[in-house]
Structures are given as C-alpha cells and as structure tokens.
C-alpha positions in Angstrom: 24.2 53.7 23.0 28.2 54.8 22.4 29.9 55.8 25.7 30.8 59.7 25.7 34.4 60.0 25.1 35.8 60.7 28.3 34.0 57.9 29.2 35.6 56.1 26.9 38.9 57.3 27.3 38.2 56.2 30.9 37.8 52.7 30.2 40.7 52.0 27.7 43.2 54.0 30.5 41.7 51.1 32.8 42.3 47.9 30.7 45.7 49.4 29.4 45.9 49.2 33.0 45.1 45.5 33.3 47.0 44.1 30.6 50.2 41.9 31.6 48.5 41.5 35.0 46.5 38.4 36.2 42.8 38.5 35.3 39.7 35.6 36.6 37.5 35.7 33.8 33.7 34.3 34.8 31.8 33.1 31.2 28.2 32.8 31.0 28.1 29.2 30.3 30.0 28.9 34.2 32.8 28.5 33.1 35.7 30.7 34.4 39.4 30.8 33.5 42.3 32.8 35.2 45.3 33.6 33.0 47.5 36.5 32.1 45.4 38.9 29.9 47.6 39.5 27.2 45.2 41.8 25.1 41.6 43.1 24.8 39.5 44.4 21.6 37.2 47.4 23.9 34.5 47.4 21.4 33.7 44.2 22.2 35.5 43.0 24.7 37.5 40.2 23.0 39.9 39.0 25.2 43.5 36.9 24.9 44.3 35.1 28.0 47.9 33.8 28.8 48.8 30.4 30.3 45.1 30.2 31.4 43.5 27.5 33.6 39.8 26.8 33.9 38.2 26.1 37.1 38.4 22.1 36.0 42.0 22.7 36.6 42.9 22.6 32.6 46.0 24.3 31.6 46.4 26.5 28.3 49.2 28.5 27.0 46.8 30.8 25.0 43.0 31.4 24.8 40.8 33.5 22.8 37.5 34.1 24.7 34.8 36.0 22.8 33.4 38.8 24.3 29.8 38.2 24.3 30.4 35.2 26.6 32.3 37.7 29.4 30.3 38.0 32.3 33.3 39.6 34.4 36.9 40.3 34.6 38.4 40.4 37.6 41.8 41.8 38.5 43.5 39.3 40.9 47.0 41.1 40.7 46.9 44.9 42.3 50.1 46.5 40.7 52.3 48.0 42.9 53.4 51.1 41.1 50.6 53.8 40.3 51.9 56.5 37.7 49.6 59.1 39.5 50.3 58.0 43.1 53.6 58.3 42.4 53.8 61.6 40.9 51.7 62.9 44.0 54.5 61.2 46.1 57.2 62.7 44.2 55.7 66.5 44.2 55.1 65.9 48.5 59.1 65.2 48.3 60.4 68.7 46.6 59.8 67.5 42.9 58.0 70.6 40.9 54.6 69.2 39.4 55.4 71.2 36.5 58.2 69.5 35.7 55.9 65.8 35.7 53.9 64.3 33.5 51.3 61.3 33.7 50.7 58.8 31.1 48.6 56.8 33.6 47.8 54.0 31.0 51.3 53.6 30.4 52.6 53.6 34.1 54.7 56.1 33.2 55.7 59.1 35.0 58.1 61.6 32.8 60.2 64.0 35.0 61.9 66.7 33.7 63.3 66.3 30.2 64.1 62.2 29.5 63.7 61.2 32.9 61.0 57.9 33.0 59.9 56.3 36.0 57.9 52.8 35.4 57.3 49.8 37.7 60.6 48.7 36.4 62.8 51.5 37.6 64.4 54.8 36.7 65.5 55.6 33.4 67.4 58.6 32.8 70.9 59.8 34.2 72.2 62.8 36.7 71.3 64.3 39.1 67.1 64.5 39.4 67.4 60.7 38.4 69.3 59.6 40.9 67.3 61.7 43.1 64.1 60.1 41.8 65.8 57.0 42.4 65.7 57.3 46.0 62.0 58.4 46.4 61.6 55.5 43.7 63.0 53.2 46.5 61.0 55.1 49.4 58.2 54.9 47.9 58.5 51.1 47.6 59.2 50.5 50.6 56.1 52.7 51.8 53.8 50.4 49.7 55.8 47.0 51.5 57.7 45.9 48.3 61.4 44.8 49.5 63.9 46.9 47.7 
C-alpha cells in the first residue's frame, strides 16, 4: 500500500532530518549498530552507517545495512537548531514572517533576500544579519548551547 504524498513528504523531511546525526540501529537478527547515518534509500530503507560499532564493541568506518533487516532507528543525537523553532523565535522578536522562509529538511531558515540561518551560523551581510545574529546567539543560549 504506497503512503499518500504528504505522508510521504513527511517522512523524507524527517530522515533529511536525521542524516549527519547519530542513529542506534536494532536488526532483526539482534544485532544493533550505532554510527553516523550518512545516507538512506526511503523506499526501502537502505541505510549507510558512519564509523559504526556493534553492540560486541566492533568498530567500522562504513556499513551498508539492508533495509529489510531494520527493526528500528533510533535518533540518539537531538539537534539543537530547529529551522521552524527558530523562525517562530525570530518572528516573537520583531522579524516579519513574511519576510521568512522554512526549508525544514534543510535546517535552513531564509530571511529576507540572501540572508541563511543554519545550525552553523548566519550567512548574509548588513543590517538584518547582524540583527539575526544576535537572536541567532539568544536563541542558543535559550536552548543551553554555550555561545
């Protein structure tokens, strides 16, 4: 039975979301790795795991798992910049929500015209950037993240 597409949609916005994060990864042969997940096929979930280990404490720089074997994946890293929570944040502090844009499975919030914000920083230059650089750091600081 195919997923509707919003559905859909839904669920490659989440695993863009989990990619470059730290994943646990339970088989069903009982075997479970934890590793960087470096990339997943959604149709059947096909999975590349970065320096993985297995829970016999083995060590691998790459692993191919194939989907049919996937029990779960677990996300054992939270991220600490949300696109969408930021852009709420951003709009509570004087920033028009006309003037944002969300590309949630990106992590990228687009202010204005050129202006990015990512969990890497600000990119852009005058005066809304720097502007959005200091709700940038607030909002850091909010979620506990030294700045």
């Amino acid at each position: 039975m195919a997923l509707p597409s919003e559905a859909l949609r839904r669920f490659a916005s989440k695993v863009n979301s989990i990619i470059d994060k730290k994943v646990r990864v339970a088989l069903s042969n009982g075997k479970i790795y934890s590793g960087k997940l470096y990339a997943m096929d959604y149709n059947n979930l096909n999975l590349i795991l970065e320096l993985a280990v297995d829970n016999d404490g083995n060590e691998y720089p790459l692993i191919i798992i194939n989907g049919s074997d996937v029990v779960e994946i677990i996300l054992e890293e939270s991220g600490f910049f949300d696109a969408k929570e930021f852009a709420e944040f951003i709009t509570r502090h004087g920033i028009a929500r006309h003037m944002i844009k969300i590309y949630e499975d990106l992590g990228v919030v687009e202010v204005g015209r050129g202006i990015r914000v990512t969990k890497d920083g600000v990119e852009g230059a005058g005066p809304l950037a720097q502007r959005l650089f200091t709700l940038y750091r607030e909002y850091l600081r909010r979620k506990g993240v030294n700045v």
